[in-house]
C-alpha positions in Angstrom: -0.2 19.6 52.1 1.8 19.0 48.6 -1.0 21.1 47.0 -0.7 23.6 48.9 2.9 23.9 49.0 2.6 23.9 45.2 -0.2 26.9 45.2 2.5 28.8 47.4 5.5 28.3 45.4 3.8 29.3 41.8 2.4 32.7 43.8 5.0 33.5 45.7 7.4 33.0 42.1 4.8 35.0 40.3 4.3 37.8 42.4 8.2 38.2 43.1 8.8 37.6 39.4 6.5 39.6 37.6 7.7 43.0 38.4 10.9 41.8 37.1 9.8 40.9 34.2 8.3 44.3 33.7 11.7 46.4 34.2 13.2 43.9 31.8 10.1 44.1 28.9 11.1 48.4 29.6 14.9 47.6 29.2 14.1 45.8 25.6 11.2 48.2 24.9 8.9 45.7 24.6 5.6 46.9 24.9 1.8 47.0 23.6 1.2 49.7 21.9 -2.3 50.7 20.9 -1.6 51.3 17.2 -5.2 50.3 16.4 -8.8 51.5 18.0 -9.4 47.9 18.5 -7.2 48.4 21.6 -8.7 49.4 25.1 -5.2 50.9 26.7 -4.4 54.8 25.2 -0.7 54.3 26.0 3.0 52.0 25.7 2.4 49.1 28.7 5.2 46.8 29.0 4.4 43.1 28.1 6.0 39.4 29.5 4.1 39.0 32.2 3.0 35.7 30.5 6.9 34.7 31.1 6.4 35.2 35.0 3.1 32.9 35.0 4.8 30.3 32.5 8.2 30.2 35.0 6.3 29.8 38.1 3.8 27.6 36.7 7.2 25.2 35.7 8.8 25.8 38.7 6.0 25.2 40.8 5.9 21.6 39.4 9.8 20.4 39.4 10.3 21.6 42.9 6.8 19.6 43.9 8.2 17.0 41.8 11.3 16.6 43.7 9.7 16.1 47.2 6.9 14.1 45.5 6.8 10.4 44.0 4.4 10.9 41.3 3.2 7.9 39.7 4.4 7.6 36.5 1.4 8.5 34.4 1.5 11.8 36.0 4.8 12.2 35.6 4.4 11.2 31.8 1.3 13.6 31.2 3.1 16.7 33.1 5.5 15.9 30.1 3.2 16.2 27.8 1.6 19.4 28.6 5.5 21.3 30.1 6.5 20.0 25.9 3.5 21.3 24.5 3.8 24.7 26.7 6.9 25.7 25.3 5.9 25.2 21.9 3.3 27.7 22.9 5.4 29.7 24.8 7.8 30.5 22.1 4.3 31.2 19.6 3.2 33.6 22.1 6.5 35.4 22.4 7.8 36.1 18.9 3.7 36.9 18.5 4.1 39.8 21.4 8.0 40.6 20.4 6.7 41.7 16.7 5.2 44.8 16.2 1.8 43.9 14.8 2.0 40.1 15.4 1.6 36.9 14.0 -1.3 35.9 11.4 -3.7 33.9 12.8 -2.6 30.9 10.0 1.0 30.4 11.9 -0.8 30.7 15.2 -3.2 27.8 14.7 -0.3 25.9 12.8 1.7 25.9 16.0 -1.2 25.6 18.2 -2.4 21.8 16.2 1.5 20.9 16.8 1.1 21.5 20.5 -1.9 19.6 20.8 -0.7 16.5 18.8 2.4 16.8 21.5 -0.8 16.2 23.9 -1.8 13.4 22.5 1.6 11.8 21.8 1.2 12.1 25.7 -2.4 10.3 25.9 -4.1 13.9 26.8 -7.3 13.9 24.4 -11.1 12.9 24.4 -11.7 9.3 25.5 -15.2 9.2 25.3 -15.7 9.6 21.3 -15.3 7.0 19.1 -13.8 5.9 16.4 -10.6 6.6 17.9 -9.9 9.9 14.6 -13.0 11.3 15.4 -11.8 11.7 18.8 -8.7 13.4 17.6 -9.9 15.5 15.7 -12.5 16.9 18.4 -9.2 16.9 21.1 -7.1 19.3 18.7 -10.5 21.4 17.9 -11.2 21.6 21.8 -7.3 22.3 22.5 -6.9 25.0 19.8 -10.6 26.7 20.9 -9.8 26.7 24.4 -6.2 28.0 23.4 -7.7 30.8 21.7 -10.7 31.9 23.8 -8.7 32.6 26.5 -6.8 34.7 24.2 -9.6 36.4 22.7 -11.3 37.2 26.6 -8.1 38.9 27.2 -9.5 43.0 26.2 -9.6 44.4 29.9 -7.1 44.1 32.7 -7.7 41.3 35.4 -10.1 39.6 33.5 -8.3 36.7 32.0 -6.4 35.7 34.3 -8.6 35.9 37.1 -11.2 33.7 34.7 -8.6 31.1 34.5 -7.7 31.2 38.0 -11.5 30.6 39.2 -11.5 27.9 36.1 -8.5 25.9 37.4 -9.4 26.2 40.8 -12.7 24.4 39.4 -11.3 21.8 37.9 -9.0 21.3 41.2 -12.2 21.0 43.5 -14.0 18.8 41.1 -10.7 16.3 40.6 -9.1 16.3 44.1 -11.6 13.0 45.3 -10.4 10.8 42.4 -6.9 11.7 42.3 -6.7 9.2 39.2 -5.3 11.6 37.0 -3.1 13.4 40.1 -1.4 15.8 37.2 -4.6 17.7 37.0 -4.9 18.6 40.7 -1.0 19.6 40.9 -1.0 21.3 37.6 -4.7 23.6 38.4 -3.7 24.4 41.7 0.0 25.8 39.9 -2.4 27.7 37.5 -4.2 29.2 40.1 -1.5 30.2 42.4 0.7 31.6 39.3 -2.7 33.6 38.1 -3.1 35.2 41.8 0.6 36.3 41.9 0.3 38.2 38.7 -3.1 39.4 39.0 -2.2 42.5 41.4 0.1 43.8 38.8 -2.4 43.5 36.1 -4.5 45.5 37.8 -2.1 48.2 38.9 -2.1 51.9 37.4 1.4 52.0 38.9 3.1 49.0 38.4 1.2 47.5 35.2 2.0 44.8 33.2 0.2 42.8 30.6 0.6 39.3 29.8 0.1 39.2 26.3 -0.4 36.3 23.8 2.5 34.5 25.7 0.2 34.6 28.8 -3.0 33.6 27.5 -2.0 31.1 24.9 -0.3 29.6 27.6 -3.6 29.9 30.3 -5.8 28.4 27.5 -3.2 25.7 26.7 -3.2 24.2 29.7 -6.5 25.1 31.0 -7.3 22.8 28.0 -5.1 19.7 28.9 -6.6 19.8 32.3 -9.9 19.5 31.6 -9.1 16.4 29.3 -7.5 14.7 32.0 -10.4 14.5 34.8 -13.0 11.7 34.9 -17.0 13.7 35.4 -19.0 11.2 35.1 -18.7 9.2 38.0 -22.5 10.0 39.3 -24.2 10.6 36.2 -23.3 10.8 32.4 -24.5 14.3 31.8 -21.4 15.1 33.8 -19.3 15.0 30.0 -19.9 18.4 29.4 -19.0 19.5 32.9 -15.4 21.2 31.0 -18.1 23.5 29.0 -19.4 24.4 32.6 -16.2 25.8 34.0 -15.0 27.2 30.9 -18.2 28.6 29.7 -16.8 32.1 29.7 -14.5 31.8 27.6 -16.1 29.7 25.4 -19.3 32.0 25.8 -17.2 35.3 24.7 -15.9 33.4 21.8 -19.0 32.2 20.6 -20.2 35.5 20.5 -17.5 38.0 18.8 -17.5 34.9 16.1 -21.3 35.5 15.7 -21.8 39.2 16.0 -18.6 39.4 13.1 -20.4 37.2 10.9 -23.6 38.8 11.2 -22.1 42.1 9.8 -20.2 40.2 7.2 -17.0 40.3 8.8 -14.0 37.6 9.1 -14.3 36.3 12.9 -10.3 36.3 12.6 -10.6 39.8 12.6 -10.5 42.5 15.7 -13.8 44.0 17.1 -15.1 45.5 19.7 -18.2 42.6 20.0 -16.8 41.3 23.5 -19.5 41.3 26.2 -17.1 43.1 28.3 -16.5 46.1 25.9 -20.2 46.0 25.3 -21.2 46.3 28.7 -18.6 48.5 28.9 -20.6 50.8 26.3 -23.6 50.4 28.0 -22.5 52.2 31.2 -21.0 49.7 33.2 -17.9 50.7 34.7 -14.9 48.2 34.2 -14.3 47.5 38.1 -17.8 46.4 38.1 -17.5 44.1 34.8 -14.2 42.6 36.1 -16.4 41.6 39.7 -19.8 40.4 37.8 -17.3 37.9 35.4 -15.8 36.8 38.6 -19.1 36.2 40.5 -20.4 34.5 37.2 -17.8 32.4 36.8 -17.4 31.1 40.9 -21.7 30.3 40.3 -20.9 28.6 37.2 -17.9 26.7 39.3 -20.8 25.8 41.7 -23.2 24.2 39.6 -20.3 22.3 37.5 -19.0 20.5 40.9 -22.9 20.5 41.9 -23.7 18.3 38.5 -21.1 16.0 38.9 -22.2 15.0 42.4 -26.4 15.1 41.5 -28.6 12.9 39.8 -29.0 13.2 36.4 -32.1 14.8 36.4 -30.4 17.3 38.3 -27.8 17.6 36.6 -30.0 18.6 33.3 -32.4 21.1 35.3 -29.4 22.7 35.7 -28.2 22.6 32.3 -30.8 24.1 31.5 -31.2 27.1 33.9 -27.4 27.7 32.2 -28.3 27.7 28.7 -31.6 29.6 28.6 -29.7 32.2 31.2 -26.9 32.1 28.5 -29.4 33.1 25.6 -31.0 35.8 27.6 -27.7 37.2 28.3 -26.8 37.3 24.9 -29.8 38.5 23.6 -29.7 41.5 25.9 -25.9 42.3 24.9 -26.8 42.3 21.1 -28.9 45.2 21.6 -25.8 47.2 22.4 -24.6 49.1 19.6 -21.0 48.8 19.4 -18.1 50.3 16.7 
């Protein structure tokens, strides 16, 4: 019932919210313009809609917190990640408030301090040891994470709806153990803030972006989530179940780094090597790149909760079937020519 009450408040705060935060990104003239031909949009569109999805997310959480006794580790990691947010937060806004944004140095400066706030708070890698190796792999997973749902951010609808299928994911897979309880309440916030915004996003009449605010913040705490559930309680091969559910992401990223490179080009740089703009190229007609993410990422939501509950061997066949299907994907989509 709390979870649900929780999904509820974040939407209904969102989708209330977000149009307000539209007429008030007019009134200061804050907007997106497309003053490169790395952009998809051809005209002005009014950012903040990252503030509506970071208000309700917070809200979502103190007013659940007030009728809920959380036990006090959940109450001390929910610190953690509302600390590190806000660090994030205020990255993500002076990044969309300036005209051509931040460089990527001061991004990924402020981006390591949030995730050491995360670990101040006990949210990293367990399994890795010696205990600095494990560190260092939490603020490279935290950053990454941070940053691909940044990057998957070219084409309205589809980041946030990746992150809502994502946290909704990582909901399913942690609501049995309930040993970490600050993952369930803080995915299902995620999801219900995503599902309030998303109409708007996809609006010709009411559109609003969510700029870096938005998805810095998504990936932020899309990454402390999946740090805080246990996947291995049927078989080990369940430690890469986070790669699963955030495959995406982490997929699109991989990519754009690789297709740069291979033209001797900085991967910090914008491009137009996203599989969506590539399928775009090839014919397919946004609506129906938006729905075949979606699909892709509720199957790859499937088989991540489906290899935590099989047998390892399982579990591996269907490793498998993900990575060679992954390959042939991307094999396909680098024989698109793109500018």
């Amino acid at each position: 019932m709390y979870y649900l009450i929780c999904f509820l408040i974040a939407f209904i705060i969102s989708f209330i919210l977000t149009p307000v935060m539209r007429i008030i990104a007019k009134k200061l003239k804050i907007y997106d313009i497309p003053f490169t031909n790395i952009k998809t949009h051809t005209k002005p569109i009014p950012y903040l809609g990252g503030v509506s999805l970071i208000i309700s997310f917070f809200i979502s959480l103190f007013i659940i917190r007030i009728f809920t006794h959380f036990p006090t580790g959940t109450l001390y990691s929910l610190r953690g990640i509302i600390i590190g947010s806000i660090i994030i937060c205020i990255l993500g806004l002076i990044d969309d408030i300036k005209y051509k944004g931040l460089g990527f140095k001061i991004k990924f400066l402020f981006q390591i301090i949030a995730s050491i706030v995360l670990l101040l708070y006990g949210i990293q890698i367990k399994f890795i040891h010696p205990h600095w190796l494990g560190i260092i792999f939490s603020i490279v997973w935290i950053v990454g994470i941070t940053n691909s749902i940044n990057i998957i951010d070219i084409m309205d609808g589809l980041s946030s709806g990746v992150v809502l299928i994502s946290s909704i994911g990582f909901f399913l897979i942690g609501l049995p153990q309930e040993e970490e309880i600050y993952v369930n309440f803080a995915s299902i916030a995620l999801a219900g803030a995503c599902i309030g915004f998303l109409p708007y996003n996809l609006s010709n009449r009411y559109k609003i972006f969510m700029g870096d605010t938005g998805s810095l913040f998504l990936g932020f705490v899309l990454s402390s989530i999946s740090l805080g559930t246990k996947y291995t309680e049927v078989n080990t091969a369940g430690i890469f179940v986070p790669i699963i559910l955030l495959a995406i992401p982490i997929y699109d990223t991989l990519l754009v780094i690789y297709f740069r490179w291979s033209r001797g080009r900085s991967p910090f740089l914008g491009s137009k090597d996203h599989f969506a703009l590539r399928l775009e190229k090839k014919g397919y007609s946004r609506k129906k790149i938006i729905l075949l993410t979606y699909l892709t990422g509720i199957i790859l939501t499937v088989l991540a909760f489906l290899i935590t509950r099989s047998n390892l061997y399982i579990a591996l066949i269907l490793y498998t079937v993900i990575i060679i299907s992954g390959l042939f994907i991307a094999y396909k989509l680098s024989k698109i020519e793109i500018e």
